[in-house]
N, C-alpha and C positions, 0 to 999 in steps of 0.2 A: 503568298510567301511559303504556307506549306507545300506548294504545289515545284516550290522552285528548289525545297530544300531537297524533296524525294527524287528530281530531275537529276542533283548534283552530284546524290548517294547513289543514286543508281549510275551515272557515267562514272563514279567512280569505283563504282567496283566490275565493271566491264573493263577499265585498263587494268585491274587489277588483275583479275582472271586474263585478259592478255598476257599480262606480264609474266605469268607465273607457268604458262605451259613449259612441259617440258621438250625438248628438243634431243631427240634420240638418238642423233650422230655426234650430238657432243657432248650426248655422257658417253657413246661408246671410247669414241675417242679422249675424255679424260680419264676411262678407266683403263685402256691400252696402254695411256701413256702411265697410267698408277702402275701398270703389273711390270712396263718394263722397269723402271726404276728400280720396283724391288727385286727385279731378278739381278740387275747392275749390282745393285747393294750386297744381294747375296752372294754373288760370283766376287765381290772385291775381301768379302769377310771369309767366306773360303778361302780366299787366299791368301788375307793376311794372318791368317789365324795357324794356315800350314799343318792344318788338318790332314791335310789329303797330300797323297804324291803327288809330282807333274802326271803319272799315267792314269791316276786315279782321278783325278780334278778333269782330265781328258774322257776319260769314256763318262763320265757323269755329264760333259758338258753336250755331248755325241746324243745320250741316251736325253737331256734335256731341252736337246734343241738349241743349246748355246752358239751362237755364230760369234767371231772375232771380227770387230767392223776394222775398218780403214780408216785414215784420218778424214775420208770423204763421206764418210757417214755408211758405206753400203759395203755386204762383206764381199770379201776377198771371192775369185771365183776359184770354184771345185778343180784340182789338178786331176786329168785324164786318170789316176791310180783311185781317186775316191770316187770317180763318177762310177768305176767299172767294179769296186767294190762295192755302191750302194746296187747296182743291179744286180749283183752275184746274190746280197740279201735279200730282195727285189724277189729273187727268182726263187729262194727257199723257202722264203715267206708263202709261198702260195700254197 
C-alpha cells in the first residue's frame, strides 16, 4: 500500500511539472499583444485628451513607430513621397 501511494505522488507530480513548463512563443506573444494594447490605449488617450496638435500627435507618432492600420488589420502602404523621404533620412543618417 505504501508502495502504491509513493507510485501515485510521484506520477503526480511528473504531470505536474509537465504541466507547468513554460512555453516561450507564447509568452512572447502575450506580451506583443500586452504592449500593443497599450500603445492602442495611449495613442487613443493622446487624442482624446487633445494634448497635442494634429502635427505634433504626427511627428510623435513618426518618431514612435505608430502606423494607422486599415479596417483589414495591415497598414496602409508608404506613398512614393515617404518612401523617398525615408531614404533621403536613410542617407544622412549614415
Amino acid at each position: 500500500m505504501k508502495s502504491l501511494a509513493s507510485v501515485f505522488l510521484f506520477a503526480a507530480a511528473l504531470f505536474g511539472a509537465g504541466c507547468s513548463t513554460p512555453d516561450a512563443k507564447r509568452d512572447a506573444d502575450l506580451q506583443q499583444q500586452r504592449l500593443m494594447d497599450d500603445t492602442d490605449e495611449r495613442k487613443a488617450r493622446l487624442r482624446a485628451r487633445g494634448t497635442l496638435s494634429p502635427q505634433e500627435y504626427e511627428a510623435m507618432a513618426i518618431k514612435m513607430g505608430w502606423t494607422t492600420k486599415s479596417g483589414a488589420g495591415l497598414p496602409p502602404p508608404p506613398t512614393t513621397e515617404e518612401l523617398e523621404k525615408r531614404v533621403k533620412a536613410a542617407e544622412t543618417n549614415r
